[in-house]
C-alpha positions as CSV (number, residue, x, y, z in Angstrom):
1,X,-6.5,17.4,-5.1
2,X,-8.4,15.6,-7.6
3,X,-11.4,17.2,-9.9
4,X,-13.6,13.8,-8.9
5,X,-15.4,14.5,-5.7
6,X,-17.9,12.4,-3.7
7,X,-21.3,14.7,-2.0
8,X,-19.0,17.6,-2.9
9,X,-16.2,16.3,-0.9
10,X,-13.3,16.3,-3.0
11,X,-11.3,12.5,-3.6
12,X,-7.6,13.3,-2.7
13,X,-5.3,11.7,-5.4
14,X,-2.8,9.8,-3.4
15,X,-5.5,7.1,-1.7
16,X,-3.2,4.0,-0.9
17,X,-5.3,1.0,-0.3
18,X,-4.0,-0.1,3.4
19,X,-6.7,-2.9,4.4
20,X,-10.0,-4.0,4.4
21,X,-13.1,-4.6,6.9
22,X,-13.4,-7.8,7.9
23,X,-16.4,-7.6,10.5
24,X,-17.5,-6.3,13.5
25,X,-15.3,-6.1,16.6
26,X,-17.7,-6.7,19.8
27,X,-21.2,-4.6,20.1
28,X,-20.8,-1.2,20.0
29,X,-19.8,-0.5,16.5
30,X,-15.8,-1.1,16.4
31,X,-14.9,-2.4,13.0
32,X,-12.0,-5.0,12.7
33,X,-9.7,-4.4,9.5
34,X,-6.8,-6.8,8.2
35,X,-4.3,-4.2,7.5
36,X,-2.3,-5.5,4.1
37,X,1.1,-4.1,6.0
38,X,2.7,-5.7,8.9
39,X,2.8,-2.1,9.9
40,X,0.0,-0.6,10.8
41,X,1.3,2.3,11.9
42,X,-0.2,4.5,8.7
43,X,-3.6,3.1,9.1
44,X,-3.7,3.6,13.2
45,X,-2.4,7.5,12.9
46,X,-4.4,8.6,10.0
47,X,-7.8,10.7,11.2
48,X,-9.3,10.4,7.9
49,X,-9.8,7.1,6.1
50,X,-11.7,6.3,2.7
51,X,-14.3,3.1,2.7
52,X,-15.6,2.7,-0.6
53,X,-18.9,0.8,0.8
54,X,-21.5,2.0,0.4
55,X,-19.8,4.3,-1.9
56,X,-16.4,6.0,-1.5
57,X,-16.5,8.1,1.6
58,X,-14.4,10.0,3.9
59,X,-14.5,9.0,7.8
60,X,-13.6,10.3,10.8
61,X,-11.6,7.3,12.5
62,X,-11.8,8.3,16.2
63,X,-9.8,5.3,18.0
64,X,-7.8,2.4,16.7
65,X,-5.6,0.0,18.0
66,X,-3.7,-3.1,16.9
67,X,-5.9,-6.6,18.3
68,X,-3.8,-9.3,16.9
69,X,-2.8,-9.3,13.7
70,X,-6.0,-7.1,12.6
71,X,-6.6,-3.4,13.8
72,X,-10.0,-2.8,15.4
73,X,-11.3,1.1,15.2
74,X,-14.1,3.3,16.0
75,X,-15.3,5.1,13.2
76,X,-17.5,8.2,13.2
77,X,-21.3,7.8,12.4
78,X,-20.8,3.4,13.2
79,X,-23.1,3.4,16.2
80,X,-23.3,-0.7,16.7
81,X,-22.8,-3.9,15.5
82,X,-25.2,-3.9,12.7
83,X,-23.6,-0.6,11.1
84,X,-20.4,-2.7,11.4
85,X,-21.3,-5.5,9.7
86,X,-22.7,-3.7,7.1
87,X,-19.2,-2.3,6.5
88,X,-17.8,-5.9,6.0
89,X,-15.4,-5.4,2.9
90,X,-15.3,-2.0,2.6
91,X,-11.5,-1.3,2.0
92,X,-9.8,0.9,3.3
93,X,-7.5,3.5,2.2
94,X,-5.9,6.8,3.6
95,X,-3.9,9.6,2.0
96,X,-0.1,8.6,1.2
97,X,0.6,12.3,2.7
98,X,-0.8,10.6,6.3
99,X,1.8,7.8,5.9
100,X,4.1,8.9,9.5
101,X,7.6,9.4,7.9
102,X,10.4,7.2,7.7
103,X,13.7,7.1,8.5
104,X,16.6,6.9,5.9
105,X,16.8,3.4,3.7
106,X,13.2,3.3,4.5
107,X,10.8,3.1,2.1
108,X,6.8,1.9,1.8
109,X,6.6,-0.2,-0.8
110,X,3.9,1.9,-2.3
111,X,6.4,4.6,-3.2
112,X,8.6,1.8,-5.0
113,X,6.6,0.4,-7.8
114,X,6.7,2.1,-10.7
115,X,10.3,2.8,-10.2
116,X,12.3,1.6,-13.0
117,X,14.9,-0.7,-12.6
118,X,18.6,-0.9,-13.8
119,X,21.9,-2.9,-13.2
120,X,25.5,-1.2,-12.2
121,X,26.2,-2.0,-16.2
122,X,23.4,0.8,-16.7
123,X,21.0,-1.7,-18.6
124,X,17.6,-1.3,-18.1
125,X,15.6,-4.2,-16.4
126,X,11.9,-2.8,-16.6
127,X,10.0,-1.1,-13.6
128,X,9.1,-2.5,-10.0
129,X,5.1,-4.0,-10.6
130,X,5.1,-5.2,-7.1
131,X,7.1,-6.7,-3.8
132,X,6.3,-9.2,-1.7
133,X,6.9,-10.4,1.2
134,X,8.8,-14.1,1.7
135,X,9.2,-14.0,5.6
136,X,13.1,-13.2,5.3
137,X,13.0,-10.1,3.2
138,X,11.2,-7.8,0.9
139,X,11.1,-8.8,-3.1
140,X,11.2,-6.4,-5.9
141,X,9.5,-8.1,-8.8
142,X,10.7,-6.1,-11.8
143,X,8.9,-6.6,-15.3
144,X,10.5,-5.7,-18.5
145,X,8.5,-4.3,-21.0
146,X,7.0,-7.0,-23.8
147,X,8.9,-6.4,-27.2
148,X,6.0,-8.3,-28.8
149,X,2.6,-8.3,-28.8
150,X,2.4,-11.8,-28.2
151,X,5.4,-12.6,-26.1
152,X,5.2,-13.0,-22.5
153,X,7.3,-9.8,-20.9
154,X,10.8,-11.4,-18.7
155,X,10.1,-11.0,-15.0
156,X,12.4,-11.1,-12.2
157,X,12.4,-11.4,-9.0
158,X,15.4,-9.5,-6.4
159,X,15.6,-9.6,-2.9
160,X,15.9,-6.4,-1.8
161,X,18.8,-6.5,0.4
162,X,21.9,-4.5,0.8
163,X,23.8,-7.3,-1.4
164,X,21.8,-6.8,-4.3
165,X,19.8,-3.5,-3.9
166,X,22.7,-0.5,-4.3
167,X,20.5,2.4,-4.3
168,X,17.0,3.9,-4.7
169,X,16.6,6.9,-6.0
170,X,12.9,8.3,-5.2
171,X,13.4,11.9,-6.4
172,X,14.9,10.1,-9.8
173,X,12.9,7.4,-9.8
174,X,15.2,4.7,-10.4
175,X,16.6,1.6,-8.7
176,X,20.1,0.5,-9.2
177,X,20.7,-3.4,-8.3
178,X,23.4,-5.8,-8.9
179,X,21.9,-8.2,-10.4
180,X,22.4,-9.2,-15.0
181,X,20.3,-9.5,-17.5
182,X,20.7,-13.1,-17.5
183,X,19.7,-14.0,-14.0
């Protein structure tokens, strides 16, 4: 737990940021969030999630379910619309620790950036800043650390597929792809 706390509640340090409010969902104060996961399934399991509107708060989410693309939800203490709308983006995140677990070769992205990044030659590539998402598969976008002040640092970008990605090592905190320098 962290030190920060909010009306004595304490913030828990693994927040992930898994959506945000988008409106009201019909009159009786459902909210409707566009989840930033394909996947829901974190935000619609969690029983606790953290809006930071007005400020950052805890919330008791009492139902939720998947309407579309978006999830709609009934939060505790959002009585009608108007307490809905007010919420209109608010993000939302929950504890990583609420995150249902995965199988094996399953990750969440969120556990892979930061990891660095090297080839089966053992050089050193830089660390995951991000993936995306390009309709076929995940990609790791790897940034190598600037060597000058001035010079923009060498990105890449590697699908993370079998072919290319060998192994990821959480515990170790490393990512082993076949992919050079040069690419």
């Amino acid at each position: 737990m962290s030190a920060k706390t909010v009306s004595g509640v304490p913030i828990p340090e693994d927040l992930v940021l898994v959506g945000h409010v988008t409106g009201a969902y019909g009159i009786k104060g459902w909210v409707r969030i566009r989840p930033y996961s394909a996947d829901a399934d974190a935000m619609l399991h969690a029983k606790t999630w953290w809006l930071d509107k007005p400020v950052l708060r805890d919330v008791d989410m009492m139902q939720s379910k998947m309407h579309g693309e978006d999830v709609v939800a009934q939060l505790m203490g959002v009585a009608d619309r108007n307490a809905a709308e007010a919420l209109k983006g608010a993000v939302v995140q929950i504890r990583r620790s609420h995150f249902p677990p995965l199988d094996d070769n399953e990750y969440y992205w969120v556990d892979l950036v930061g990891l660095e990044v090297e080839n089966l030659q053992g050089e050193a590539l830089g660390a995951v800043a991000d993936l995306m998402d390009n309709g076929a598969h995940p990609i790791l976008k790897v940034v190598a650390p600037a060597v000058a002040e001035d010079q923009k640092p060498k990105e890449w970008l590697i699908p993370f597929v079998d072919q290319f990605v060998k192994t990821v090592d959480q515990a170790g905190k490393k990512i082993t792809v076949d992919w050079g320098l040069d690419f």
